[in-house]
C-alpha positions in Angstrom: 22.3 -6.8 -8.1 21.2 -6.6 -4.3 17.6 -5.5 -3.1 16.3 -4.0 0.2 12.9 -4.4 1.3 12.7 -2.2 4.4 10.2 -2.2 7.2 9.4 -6.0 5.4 7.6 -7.4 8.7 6.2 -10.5 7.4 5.9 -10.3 4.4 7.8 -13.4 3.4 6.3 -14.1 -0.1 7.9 -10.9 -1.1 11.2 -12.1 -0.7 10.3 -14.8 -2.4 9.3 -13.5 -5.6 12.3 -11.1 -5.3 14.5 -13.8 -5.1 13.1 -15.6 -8.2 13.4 -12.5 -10.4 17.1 -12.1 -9.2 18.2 -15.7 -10.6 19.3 -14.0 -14.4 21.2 -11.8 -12.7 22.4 -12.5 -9.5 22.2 -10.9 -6.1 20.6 -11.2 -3.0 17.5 -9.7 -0.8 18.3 -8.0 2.2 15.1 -6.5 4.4 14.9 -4.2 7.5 13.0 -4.4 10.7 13.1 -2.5 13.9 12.3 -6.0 15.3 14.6 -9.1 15.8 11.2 -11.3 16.1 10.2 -10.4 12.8 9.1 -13.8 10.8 11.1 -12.1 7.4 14.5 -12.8 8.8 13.7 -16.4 8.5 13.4 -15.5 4.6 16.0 -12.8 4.2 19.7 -13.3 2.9 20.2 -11.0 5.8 17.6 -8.7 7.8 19.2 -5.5 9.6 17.8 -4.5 12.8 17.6 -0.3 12.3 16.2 2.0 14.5 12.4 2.9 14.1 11.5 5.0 11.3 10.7 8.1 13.1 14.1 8.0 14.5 16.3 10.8 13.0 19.5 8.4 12.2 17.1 5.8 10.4 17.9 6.7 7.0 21.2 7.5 7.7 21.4 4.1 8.8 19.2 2.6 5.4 22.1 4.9 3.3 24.8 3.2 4.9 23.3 -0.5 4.5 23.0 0.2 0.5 26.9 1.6 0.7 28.0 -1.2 2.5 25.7 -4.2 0.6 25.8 -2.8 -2.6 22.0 -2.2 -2.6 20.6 -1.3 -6.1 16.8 -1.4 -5.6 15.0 -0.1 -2.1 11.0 -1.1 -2.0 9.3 -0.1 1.2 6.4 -1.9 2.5 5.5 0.2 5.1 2.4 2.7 4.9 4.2 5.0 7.4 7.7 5.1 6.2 6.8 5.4 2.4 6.2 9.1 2.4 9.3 9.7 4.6 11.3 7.8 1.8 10.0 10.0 -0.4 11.4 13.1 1.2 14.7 11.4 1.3 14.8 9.8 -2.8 17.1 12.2 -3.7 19.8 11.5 -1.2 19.6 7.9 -2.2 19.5 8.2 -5.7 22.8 10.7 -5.2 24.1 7.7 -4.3 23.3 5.1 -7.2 20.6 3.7 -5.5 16.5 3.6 -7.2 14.2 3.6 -4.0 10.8 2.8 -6.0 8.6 5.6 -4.6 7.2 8.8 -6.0 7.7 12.1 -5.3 6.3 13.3 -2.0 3.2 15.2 -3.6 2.2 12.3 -4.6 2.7 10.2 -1.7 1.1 12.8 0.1 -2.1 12.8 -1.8 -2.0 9.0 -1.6 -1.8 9.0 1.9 -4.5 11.4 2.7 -8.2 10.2 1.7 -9.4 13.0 1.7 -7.0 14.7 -0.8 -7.4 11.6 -3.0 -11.1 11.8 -2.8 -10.9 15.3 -4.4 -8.5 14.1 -6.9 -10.4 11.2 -8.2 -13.5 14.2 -8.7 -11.0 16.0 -11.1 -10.5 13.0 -12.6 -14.4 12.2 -13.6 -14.3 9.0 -11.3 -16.7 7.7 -8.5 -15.8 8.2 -5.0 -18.3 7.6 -1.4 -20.1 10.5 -0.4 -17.1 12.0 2.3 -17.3 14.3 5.0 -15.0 15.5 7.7 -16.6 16.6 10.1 -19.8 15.4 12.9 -21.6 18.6 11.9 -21.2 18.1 8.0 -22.8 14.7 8.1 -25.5 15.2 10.5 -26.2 18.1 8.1 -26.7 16.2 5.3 -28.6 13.4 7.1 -31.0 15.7 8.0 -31.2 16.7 4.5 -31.6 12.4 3.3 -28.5 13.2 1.0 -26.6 9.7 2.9 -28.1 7.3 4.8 -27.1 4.7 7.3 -24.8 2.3 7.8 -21.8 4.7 7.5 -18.2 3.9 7.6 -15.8 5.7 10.2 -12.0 5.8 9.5 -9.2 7.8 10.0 -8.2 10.3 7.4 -4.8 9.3 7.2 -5.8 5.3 8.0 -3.6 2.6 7.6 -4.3 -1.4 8.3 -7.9 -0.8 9.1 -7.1 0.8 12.1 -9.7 2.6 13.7 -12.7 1.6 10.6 -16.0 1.4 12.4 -19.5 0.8 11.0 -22.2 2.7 12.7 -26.1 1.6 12.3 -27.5 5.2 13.9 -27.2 8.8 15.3 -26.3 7.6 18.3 -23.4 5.4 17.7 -22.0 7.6 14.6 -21.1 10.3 17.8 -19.9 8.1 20.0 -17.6 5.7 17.5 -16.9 9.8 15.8 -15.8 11.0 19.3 -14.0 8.0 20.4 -12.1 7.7 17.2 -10.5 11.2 17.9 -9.4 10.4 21.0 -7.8 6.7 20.4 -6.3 8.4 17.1 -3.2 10.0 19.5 -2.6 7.0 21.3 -1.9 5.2 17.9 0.7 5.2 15.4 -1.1 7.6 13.0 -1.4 10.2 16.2 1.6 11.9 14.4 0.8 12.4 10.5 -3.5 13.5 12.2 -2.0 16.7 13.7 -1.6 17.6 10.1 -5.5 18.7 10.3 -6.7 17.1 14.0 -9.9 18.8 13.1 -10.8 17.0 10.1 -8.5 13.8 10.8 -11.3 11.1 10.9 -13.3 11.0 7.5 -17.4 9.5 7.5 -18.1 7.9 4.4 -21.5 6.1 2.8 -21.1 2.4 2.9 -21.5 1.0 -0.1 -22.5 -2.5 -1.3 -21.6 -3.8 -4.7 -18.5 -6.4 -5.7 -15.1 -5.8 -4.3 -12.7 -5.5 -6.6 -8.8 -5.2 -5.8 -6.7 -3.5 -8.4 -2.8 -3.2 -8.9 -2.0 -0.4 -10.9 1.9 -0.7 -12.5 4.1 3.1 -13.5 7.7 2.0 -14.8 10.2 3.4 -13.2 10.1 7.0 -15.2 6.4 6.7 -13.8 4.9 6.0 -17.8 1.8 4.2 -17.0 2.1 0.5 -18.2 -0.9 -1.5 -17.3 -4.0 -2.6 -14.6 -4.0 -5.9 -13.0 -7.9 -6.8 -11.3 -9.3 -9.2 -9.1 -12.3 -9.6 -7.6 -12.4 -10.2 -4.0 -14.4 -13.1 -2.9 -13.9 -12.6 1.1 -12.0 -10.8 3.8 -9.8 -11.6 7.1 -8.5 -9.1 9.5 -8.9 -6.1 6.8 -6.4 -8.4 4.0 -7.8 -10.3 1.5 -8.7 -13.6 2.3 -9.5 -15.0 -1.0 -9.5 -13.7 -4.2 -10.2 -14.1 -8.3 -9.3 -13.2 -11.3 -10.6 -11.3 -13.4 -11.1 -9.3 -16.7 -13.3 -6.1 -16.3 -12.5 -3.6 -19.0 -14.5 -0.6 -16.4 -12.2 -1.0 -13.8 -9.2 -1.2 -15.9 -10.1 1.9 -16.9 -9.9 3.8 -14.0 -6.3 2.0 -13.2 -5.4 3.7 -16.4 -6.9 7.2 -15.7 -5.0 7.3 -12.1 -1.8 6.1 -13.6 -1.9 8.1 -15.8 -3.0 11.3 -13.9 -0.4 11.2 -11.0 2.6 9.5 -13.6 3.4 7.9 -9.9 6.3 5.4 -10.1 5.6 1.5 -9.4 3.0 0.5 -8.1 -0.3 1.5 -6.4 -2.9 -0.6 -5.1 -7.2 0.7 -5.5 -10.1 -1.1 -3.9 -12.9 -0.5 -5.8 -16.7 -0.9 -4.9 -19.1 -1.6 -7.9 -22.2 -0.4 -7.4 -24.6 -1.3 -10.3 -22.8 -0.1 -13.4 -20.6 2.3 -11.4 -17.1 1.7 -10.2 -16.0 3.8 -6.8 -12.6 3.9 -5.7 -12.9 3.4 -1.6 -9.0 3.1 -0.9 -6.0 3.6 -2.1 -2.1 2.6 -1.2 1.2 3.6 -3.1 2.5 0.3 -2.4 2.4 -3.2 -2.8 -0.7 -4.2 -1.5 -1.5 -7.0 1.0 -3.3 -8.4 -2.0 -0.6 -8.5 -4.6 0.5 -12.3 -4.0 -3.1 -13.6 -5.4 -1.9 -11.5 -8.5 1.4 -13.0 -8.9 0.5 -16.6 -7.6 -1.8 -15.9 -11.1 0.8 -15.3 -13.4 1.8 -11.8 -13.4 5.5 -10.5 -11.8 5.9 -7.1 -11.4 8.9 -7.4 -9.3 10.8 -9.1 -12.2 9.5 -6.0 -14.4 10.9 -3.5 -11.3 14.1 -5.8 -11.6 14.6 -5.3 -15.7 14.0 -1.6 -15.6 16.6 -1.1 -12.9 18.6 -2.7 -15.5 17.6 -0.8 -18.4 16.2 -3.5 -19.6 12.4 -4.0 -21.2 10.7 -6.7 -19.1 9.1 -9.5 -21.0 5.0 -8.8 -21.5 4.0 -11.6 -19.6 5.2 -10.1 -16.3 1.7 -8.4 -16.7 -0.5 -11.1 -17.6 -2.6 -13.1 -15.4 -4.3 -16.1 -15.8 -8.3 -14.8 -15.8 -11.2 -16.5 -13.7 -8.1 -18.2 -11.0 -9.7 -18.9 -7.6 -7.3 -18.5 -4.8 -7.1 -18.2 -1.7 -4.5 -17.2 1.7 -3.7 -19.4 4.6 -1.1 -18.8 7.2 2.4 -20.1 7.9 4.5 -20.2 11.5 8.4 -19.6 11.1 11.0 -20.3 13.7 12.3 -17.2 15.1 14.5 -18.6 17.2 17.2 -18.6 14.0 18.9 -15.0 14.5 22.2 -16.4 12.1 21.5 -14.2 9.4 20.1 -11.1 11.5 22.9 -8.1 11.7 22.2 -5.5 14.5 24.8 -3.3 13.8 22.9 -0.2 11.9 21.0 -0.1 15.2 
């Protein structure tokens, strides 16, 4: 059984883990990249260079790279492409092929903070105080309904881009109004002109515990179980180090939003606790940057993803970690100089 992980950039440990799952039954991990400098073709069986993904022949080209490799299982690990995979499962699943993504509605509501902020409401669960526009805010700082610091981010955010922290009046407008106009020379300039209006979303910052939380559909999207750990510190907007934990509360609200939206795989929550309360301040349907500290303690959802592609029931432990395991991230260098295994014919 072959894999693709498409858009896989560096994420190297991925491949990894894929390839470890694949040793019962054989196969190989093939990724995608727009980029021949990409550090995952050092990792990669093979890594296709495709055209970008707002190209109009890239999934014609990802369709003819599952024909010709024999691809079973397609993961993507990128925030922008996932909900355009998810307009196009059907056509890959027409031919044999599982990409491991919802349906667009719900990629859609993932995507958008705002949406997912009214969803969580519906759902009885703790979200920021949120508003959308200058106006709204200012509004209800006049009427001492939020307070500063606030948090600044684009509606549609992805990799922190764009998340500012403003102390006052003074730099909430300017950080407001030069978000809007940085947010079209960026690569979410495209999915903002959905509502340009409200495309940049204030929030109240809150302070409490950082929790990281990996929530895990089967492939029929039947909720199976909530994976936590607490984040100890961040780097660059990715978790820097991480720990392990058991918290029953924030399990709970992995099982209410699994459960709710019957998504399939995976979706990653951070969660903020303040005092009792748990509030969900972001959401991915992906894996997250933080996954590896979950699997490095014990739990493997991409063997699970692996069995049920098979029809086969993965063993429990896949979703069991080790509780109270300290770890922490460091980075590696790769030779990119190494293009033997890089195939630039789907270009």
């Amino acid at each position: 059984m072959n894999i693709l992980l498409t858009s896989a950039g560096r994420r190297n440990y991925l491949v990894k883990y894929f390839r470890k799952a694949l040793k019962d039954y054989g196969g190989k991990i093939y990724c995608t990249d727009a980029s021949t400098d990409a550090p995952i073709i050092q990792e990669a069986d093979k890594t296709f260079i495709v055209p970008r993904v707002d190209n109009p022949t890239y999934f014609d080209a990802l369709l003819k790279i599952c024909e010709d490799y024999e691809i079973k299982i397609v993961f993507s690990l990128n925030d922008i492409e996932i909900p355009l995979l998810a307009k196009q499962r059907e056509r890959f699943l027409e031919k044999g092929v599982i990409p491991v993504v919802s349906q667009y509605e719900i990629i859609d509501l993932c995507r958008d903070k705002f949406k997912y902020n009214n969803m969580l409401k519906q759902c009885n669960l703790n979200t920021p105080k949120t508003y959308s526009t200058l106006e709204s805010v200012q509004e209800a700082l006049n009427n001492n309904q939020i307070g500063f610091p606030l948090i600044i981010k684009p509606r549609w955010g992805t990799a922190s881009i764009g998340v500012e922290v403003v102390y006052d009046e003074y730099e909430l407008e300017l950080a407001f109004r030069f978000l809007k106009r940085k947010l079209a020379r960026t690569i979410l300039s495209e999915v903002s002109k959905q509502d340009f209006e409200h495309s940049i979303l204030i929030q109240e910052k809150l302070e409490g515990a950082h929790y990281s939380v990996d929530i895990i559909n089967d492939l029929n999207g039947r909720y199976v179980t909530t994976l936590v750990k607490e984040v100890i510190s961040m780097r660059a907007g990715d978790i820097d180090k991480a720990k392990t934990v058991e918290n029953l509360k924030i399990a709970e609200i992995g099982r209410k939003i699994g459960q709710h939206l019957n998504h399939i795989g995976i979706i990653n929550l951070d969660v903020i606790c303040k005092g009792s309360e748990g509030y969900v301040i972001d959401m991915n349907a992906r894996f997250g940057g933080g996954y590896a500290f979950t699997h490095e303690a014990g739990a493997n959802i991409p063997q699970a993803f692996i069995d049920w592609a098979q029809d086969k029931t993965p063993n429990p432990s896949c979703f069991i970690t080790k509780k109270n395991i300290k770890l922490g991230r460091y980075e590696e260098i790769v030779d990119l100089n190494n293009l033997d295994r890089v195939d630039s014919k789907y270009i």
